[in-house]
C-alpha positions as CSV (number, residue, x, y, z in Angstrom):
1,X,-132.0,-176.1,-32.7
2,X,-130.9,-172.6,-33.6
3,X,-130.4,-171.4,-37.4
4,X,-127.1,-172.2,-38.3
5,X,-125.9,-174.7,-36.2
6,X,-126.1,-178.7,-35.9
7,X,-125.1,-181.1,-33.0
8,X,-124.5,-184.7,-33.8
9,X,-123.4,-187.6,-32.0
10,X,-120.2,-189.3,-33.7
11,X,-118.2,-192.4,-33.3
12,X,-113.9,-190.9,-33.0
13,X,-113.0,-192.7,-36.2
14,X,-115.7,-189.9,-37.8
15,X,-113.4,-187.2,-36.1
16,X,-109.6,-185.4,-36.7
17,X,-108.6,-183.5,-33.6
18,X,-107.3,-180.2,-34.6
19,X,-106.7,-178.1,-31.4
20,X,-103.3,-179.0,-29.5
21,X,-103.4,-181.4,-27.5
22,X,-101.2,-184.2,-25.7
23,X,-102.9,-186.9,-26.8
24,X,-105.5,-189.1,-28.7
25,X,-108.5,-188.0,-26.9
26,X,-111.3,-185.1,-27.6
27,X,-111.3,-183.0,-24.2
28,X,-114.5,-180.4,-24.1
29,X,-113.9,-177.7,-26.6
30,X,-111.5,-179.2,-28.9
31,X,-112.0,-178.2,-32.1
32,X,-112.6,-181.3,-35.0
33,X,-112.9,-181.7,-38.4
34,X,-115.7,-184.3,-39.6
35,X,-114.0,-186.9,-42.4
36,X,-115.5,-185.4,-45.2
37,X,-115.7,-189.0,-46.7
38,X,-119.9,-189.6,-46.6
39,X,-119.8,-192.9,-47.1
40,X,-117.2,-193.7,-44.2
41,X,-119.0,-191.4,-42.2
42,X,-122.3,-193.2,-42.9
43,X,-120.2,-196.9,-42.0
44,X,-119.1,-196.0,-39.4
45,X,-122.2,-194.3,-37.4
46,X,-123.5,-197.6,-36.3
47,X,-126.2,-197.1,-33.6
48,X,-124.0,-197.1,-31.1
49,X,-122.8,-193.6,-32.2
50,X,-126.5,-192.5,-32.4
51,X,-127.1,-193.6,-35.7
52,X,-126.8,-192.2,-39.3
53,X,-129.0,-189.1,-40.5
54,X,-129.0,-187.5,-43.7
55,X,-127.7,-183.7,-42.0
56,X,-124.9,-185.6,-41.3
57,X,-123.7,-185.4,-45.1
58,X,-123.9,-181.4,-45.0
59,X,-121.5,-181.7,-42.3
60,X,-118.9,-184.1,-44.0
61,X,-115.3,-182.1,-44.2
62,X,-116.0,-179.1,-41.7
63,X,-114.8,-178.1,-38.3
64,X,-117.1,-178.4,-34.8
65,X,-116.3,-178.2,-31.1
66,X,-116.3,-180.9,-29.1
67,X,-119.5,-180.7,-26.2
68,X,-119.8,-183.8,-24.8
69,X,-117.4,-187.2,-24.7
70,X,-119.6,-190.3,-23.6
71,X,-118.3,-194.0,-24.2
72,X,-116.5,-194.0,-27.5
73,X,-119.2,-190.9,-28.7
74,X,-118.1,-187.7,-29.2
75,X,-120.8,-184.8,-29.5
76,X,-120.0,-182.3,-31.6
77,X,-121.4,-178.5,-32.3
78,X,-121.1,-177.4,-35.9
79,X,-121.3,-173.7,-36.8
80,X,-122.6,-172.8,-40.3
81,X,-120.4,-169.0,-41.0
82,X,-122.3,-168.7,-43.5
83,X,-125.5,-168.1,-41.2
């Protein structure tokens, strides 16, 4: 994993959808925003949605673009600007 970024593997209910687009769904690229409620975020990671990790916290509250859609699982790419 490079310096500065993080990938995770989170149920929709984790995700807003912030780019424009027709409907409920996270297309490839759409850019997200993470709930920045931790303990939501943590409830609602059940292993289905590849689990709960503690990196996940760091990324309550900020905006990623979507990689991957897979059964109800939505991979996202966050970028730290900070980095």
């Amino acid at each position: 994993m490079d310096q500065g970024k993080c990938h995770f593997q989170l149920s929709v209910q984790c995700l807003r959808i912030l780019s424009a687009c027709s409907s409920f769904r996270f297309p490839k690229y759409s850019v997200v925003e993470i709930i920045d409620d931790s303990d939501k975020l943590k409830a609602l990671q059940t292993s289905d949605h590849g689990g709960f990790n503690n990196k996940m916290i760091l990324a309550c509250g900020i905006r990623g673009i979507v990689n991957k859609v897979k059964s109800g699982s939505v991979c996202v790419e966050c970028v730290n600007g900070d980095e």
